[in-house]
C-alpha positions in Angstrom: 33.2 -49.0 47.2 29.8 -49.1 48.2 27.0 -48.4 45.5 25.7 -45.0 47.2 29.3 -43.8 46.7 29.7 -45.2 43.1 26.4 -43.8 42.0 28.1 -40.5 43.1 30.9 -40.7 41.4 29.3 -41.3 38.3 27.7 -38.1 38.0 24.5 -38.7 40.5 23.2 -41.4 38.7 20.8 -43.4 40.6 20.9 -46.5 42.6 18.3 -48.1 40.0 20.8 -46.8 37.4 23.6 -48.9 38.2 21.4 -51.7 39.3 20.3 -51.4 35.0 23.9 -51.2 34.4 24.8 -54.0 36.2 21.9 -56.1 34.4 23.1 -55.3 30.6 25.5 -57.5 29.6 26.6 -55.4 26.6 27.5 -52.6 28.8 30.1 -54.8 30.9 29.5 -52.8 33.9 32.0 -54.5 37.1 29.6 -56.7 39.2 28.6 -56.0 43.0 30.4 -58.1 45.8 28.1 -58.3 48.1 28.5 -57.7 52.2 25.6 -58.0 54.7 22.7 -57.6 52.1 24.8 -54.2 50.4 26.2 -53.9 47.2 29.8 -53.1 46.9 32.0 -52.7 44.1 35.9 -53.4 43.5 37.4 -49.5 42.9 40.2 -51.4 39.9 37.3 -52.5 38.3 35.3 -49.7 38.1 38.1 -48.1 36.9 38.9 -50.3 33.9 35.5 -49.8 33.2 35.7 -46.2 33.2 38.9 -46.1 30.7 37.0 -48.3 28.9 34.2 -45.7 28.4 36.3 -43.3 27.9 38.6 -45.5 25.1 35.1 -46.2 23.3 34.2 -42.5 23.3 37.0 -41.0 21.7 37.2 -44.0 18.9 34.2 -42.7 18.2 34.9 -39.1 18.1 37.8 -39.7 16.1 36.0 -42.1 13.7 33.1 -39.5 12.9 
């Protein structure tokens, strides 16, 4: 998917956004493949990382 399309998805972040994402280690963010000077991501790996927010969130909840 290409970033424009990702930074959509997640809410209107930012194309600066997900390139801060994609610079924090801790955050584990899927890294860009890129094609012809663009930045593209795999859709599975997004994905994992989404359920992976969304696993950490509700830990969380439940913990507090």
């Amino acid at each position: 998917m290409p970033d424009p399309i990702v930074a959509k998805e997640f809410g209107g972040v930012t194309l600066m956004t997900l390139y801060r994402w994609t610079m924090d280690p801790t955050l584990g963010f899927p890294p860009p493949i890129k094609i012809r000077n663009k930045n593209y991501r795999s859709r599975c790996a997004l994905e994992q990382f989404k359920a992976r927010l969304m696993r950490t969130a509700v830990t969380r909840r439940v913990e507090a």
